[in-house]
C-alpha positions as a Markdown table, in Angstrom:
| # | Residue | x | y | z |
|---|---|---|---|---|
| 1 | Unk | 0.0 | 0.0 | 0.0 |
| 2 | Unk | 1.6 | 3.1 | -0.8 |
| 3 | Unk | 0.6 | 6.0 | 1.8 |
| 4 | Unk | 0.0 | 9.6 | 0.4 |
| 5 | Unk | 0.0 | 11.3 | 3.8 |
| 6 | Unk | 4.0 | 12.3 | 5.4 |
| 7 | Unk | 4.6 | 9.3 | 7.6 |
| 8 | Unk | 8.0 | 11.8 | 8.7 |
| 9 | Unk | 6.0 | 14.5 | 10.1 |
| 10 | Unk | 8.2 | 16.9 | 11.4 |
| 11 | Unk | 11.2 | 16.1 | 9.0 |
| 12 | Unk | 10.7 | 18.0 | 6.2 |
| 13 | Unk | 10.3 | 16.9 | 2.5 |
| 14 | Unk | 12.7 | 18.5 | 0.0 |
| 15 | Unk | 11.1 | 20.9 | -2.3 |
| 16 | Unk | 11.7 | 20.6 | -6.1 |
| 17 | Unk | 11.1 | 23.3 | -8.7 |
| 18 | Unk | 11.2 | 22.1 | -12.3 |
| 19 | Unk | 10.9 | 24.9 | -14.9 |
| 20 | Unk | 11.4 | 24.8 | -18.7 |
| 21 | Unk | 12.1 | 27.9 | -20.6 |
| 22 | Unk | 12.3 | 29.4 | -24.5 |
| 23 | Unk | 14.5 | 31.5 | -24.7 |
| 24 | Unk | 14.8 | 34.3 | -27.4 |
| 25 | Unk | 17.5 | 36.2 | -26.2 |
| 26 | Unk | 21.1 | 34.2 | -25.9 |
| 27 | Unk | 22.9 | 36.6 | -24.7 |
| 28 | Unk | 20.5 | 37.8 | -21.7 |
| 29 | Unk | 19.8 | 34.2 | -20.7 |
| 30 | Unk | 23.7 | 33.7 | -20.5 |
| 31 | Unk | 24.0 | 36.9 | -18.7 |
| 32 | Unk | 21.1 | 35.5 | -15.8 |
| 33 | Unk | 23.5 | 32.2 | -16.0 |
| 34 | Unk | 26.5 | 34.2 | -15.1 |
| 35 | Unk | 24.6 | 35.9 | -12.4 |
| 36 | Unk | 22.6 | 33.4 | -11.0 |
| 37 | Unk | 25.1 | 30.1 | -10.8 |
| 38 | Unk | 27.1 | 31.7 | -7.8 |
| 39 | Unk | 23.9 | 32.7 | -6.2 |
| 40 | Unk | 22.6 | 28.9 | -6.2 |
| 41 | Unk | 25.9 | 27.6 | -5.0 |
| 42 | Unk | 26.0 | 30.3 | -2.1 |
| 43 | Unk | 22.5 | 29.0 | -1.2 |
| 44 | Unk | 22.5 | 25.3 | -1.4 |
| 45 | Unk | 20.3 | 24.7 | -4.3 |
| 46 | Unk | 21.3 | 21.2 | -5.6 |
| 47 | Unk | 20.8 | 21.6 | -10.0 |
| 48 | Unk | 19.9 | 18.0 | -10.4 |
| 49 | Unk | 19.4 | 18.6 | -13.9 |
| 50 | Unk | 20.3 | 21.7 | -16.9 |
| 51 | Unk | 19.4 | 20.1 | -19.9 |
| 52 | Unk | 20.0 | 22.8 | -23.4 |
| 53 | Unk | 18.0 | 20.3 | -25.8 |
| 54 | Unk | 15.3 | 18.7 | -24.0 |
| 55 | Unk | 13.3 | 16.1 | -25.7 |
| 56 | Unk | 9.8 | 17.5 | -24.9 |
| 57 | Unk | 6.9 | 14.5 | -24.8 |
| 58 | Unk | 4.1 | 16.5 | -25.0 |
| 59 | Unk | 3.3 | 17.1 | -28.5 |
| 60 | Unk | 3.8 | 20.6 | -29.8 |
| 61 | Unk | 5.5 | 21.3 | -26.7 |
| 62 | Unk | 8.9 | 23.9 | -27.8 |
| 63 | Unk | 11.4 | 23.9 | -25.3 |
| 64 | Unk | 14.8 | 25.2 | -25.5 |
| 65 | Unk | 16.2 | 24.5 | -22.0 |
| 66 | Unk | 15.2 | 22.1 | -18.8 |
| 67 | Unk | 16.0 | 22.6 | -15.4 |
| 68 | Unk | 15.3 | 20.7 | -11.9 |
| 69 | Unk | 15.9 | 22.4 | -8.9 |
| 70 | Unk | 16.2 | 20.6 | -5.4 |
| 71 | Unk | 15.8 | 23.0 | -2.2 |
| 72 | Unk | 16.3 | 21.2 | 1.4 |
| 73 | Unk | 12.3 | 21.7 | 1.9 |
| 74 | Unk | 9.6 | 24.8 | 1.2 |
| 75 | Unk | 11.4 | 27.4 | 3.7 |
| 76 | Unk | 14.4 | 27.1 | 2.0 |
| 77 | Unk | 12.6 | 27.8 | -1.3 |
| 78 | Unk | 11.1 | 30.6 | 0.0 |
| 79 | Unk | 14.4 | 32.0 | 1.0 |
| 80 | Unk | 16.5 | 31.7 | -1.8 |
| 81 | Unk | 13.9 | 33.3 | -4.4 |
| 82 | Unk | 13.6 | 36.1 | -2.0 |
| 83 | Unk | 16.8 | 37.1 | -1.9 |
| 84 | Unk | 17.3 | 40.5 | -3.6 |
| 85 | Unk | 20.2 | 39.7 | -5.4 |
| 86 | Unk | 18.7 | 36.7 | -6.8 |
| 87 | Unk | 15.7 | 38.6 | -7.6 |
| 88 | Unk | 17.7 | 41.1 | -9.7 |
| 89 | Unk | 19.3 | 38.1 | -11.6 |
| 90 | Unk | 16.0 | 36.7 | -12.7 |
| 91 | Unk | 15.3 | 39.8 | -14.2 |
| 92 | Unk | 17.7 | 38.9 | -17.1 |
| 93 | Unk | 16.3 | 35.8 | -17.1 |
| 94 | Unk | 12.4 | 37.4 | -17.7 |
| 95 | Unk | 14.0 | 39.6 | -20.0 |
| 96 | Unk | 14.8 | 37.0 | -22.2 |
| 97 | Unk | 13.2 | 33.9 | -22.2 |
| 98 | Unk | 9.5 | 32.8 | -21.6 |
| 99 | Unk | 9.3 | 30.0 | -18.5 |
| 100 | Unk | 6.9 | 27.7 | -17.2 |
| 101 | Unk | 7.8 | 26.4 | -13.7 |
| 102 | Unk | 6.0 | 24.1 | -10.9 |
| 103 | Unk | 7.0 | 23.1 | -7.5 |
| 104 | Unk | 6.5 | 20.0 | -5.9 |
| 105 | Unk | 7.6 | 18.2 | -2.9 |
| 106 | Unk | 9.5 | 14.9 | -2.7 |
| 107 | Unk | 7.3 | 11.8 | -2.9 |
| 108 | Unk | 7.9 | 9.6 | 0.4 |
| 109 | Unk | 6.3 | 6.3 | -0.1 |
């Protein structure tokens, strides 16, 4: 049987953010890149994948890049995208590329 409820309560479950982007400007994604990367090292974020030609599944589906994001659990999410220097980073990024993001916790079963 496979339970849906956190049999750890109290230990939290790590938080995963998986976004996909198209991105029409190089150069201003690369810039965000250069910006960001230090930030996400600083902060702990664990890149468990950066993937520059995704094979999308979903038909019609146009993606240029992939990305999965692993944060220790939701307060650290919280923190690291509202940290100001961050937050002046991902402008680049809005700047030039459309994303599409979720979050999700881990699945304990």
């Amino acid at each position: 049987m496979v339970r849906l409820d956190n049999p750890n309560q109290g230990n939290p479950l790590s938080t995963f953010v998986l976004a996909y982007f198209q991105i029409h400007d190089k150069a201003g994604y690369a810039r965000y890149v250069e910006l960001a990367t230090p930030i996400f090292i600083r902060e702990g974020v664990k890149i468990l994948g950066n993937d520059e030609s995704p094979v999308p599944i979903t038909p019609g589906l146009k993606v240029d890049k992939a990305v999965l994001l692993e944060f220790r659990d939701d307060a650290h999410y919280k923190h690291f995208f509202s940290q100001p220097d961050y937050m002046a980073a991902a402008k680049h990024r809005d700047a030039a590329s459309t994303i599409t993001a979720m979050k999700f916790e881990r699945f304990e079963g």
